[in-house]
N, C-alpha and C positions, 0 to 999 in steps of 0.2 A: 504494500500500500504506500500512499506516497507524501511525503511529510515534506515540509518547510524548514528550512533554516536559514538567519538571519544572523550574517556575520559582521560586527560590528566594526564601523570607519576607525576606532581609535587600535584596531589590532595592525595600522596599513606599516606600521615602523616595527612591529612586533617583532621577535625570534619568534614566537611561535607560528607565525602569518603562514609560511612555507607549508608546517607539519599541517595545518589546517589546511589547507589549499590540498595537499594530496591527502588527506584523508575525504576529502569532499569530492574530490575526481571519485575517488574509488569506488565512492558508495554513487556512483553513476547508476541513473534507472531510479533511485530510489525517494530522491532530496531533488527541490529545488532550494536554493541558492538565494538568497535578497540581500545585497549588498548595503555597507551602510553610506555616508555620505564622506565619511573623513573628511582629508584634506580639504577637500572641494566642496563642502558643505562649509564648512569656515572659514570659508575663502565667501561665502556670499552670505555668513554674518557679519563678515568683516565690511562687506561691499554694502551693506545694507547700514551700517552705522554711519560709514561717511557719504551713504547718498542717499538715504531716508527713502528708499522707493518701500512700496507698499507690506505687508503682510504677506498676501497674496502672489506678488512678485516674487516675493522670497521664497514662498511656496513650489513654485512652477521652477525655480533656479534649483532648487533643493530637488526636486526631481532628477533633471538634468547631474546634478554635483554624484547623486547616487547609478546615474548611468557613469561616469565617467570612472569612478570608482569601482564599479564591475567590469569595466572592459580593462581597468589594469589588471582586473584580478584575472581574467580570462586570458588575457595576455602571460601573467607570469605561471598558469598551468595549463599549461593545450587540453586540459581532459575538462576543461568547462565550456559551455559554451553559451554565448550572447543570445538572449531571449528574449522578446519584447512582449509576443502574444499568446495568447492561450494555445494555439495549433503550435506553435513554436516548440512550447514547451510539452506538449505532449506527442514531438514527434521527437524531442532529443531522451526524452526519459524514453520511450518506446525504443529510442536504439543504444539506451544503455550510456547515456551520458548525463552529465549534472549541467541544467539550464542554468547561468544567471537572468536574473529578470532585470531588466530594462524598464523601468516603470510608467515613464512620459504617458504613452498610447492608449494603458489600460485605465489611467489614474487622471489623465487630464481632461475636467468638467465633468468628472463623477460626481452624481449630486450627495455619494453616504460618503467622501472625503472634504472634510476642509481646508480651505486655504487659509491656512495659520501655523505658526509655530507649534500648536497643539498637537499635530501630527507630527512625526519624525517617520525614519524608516522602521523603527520597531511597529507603531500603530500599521505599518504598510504590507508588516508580513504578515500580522494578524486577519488584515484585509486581504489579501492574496490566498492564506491559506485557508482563508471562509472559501472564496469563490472560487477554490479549486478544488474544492472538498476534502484536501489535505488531514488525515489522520491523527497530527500532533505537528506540533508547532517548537523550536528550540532556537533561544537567543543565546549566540555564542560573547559571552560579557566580560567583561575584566570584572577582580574581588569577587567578594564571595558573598552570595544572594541565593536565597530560595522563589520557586516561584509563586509558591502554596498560597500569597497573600496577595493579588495583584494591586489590588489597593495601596496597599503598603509599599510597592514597589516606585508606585508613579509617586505617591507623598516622599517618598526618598529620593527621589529627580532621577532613577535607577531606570525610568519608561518615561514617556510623554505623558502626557493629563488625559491624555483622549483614550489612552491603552487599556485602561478596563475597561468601556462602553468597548469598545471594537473587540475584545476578549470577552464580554458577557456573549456578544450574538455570534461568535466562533461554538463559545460554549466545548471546545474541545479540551485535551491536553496542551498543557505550554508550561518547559522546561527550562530552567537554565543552565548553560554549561559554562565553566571556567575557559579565559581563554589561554590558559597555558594547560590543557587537560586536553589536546584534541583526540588521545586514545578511548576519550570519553564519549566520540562519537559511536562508534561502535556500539556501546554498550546502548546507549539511549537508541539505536536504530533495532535492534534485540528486545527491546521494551515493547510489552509488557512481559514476556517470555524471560527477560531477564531487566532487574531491576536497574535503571542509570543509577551515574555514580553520584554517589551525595558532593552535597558543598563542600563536607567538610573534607572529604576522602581527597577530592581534586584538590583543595586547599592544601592540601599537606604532599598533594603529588608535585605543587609547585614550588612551593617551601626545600623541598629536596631535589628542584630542577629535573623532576620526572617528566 
């Protein structure tokens, strides 16, 4: 069955960025891929403080920032590949490859998306993996976080504001992984047949540079 995961912009400097990036090829067919904004998402709040353009603007740019940010990733592992639309993506899982999503196409003047900071790429994969009927859903994050409270996450600046409404009507599984834990992928693609690895476990897997 076919899950989501959302690899966060601040892993783009990582050591672990690489081991991520092949463990995410490998599990081709199974995962799609939603990249996050990194670099280039703060490069247009930066753009947006000294040119006051809209909300909204910055919304549509932050699309854009999270394309740009996927095609590097697709770039630095040939076993990913550039996704925009829903046939896209379910003609690269059908041959055994992991899509990035490209989000512009699907997300631009969707009337259940708004144009605001409220949304980030996390609120985007929980949207993606509603209308794709995606199985479970996992944010690959830095520190150590449960996902058990979504509330609690978005009050900890940990998710955008918008992430539990867009997570109440997913209404599915939504995990979170360490982003120095990417052997953790595995385990959470095994799930529920076998249980992901806790916070704490990944916690201490990076503490010891596992």
């Amino acid at each position: 069955m076919l899950r989501v995961v959302k690899l966060g912009g601040s892993l783009h400097d990582s050591p672990w960025l690489t081991s991520w990036l092949d463990a995410l090829a490998q599990a081709g067919g199974r995962v799609v891929l939603v990249p996050g904004g990194g670099p280039f998402a703060d490069a247009v709040r930066a753009a947006q403080r000294r040119c006051h353009f809209s909300d909204a603007a910055a919304h549509r740019l932050s699309l854009l920032a999270m394309e740009q940010y996927g095609l590097m990733l697709c770039d630095l592992e040939p076993g990913l590949l550039p996704a925009a639309t829903p046939q896209v993506i379910t003609d690269a899982i059908a041959h055994g490859r992991t899509p990035v999503w490209l989000p512009s196409s699907m997300c631009l003047g969707a009337s259940d998306i708004p144009e605001s900071w409220s949304v980030t790429s996390d609120s985007l994969a929980v949207w993606l993996a509603h209308h794709l009927g995606a199985e479970a859903l996992a944010l690959i994050k830095h520190g150590e976080s449960d996902a058990g409270d979504i509330r609690a996450l978005a009050d900890a600046g940990l998710v955008d504001s918008a992430f539990p409404g867009f997570a109440a009507r997913y209404a599915k599984p939504i995990h979170i992984l360490s982003h120095c834990a990417p052997a953790t992928l595995d385990d959470w693609l095994a799930w529920p047949m076998a249980a992901p690895v806790s916070s704490r476990e990944a916690h201490d897997a990076c503490r010891h540079g596992q």
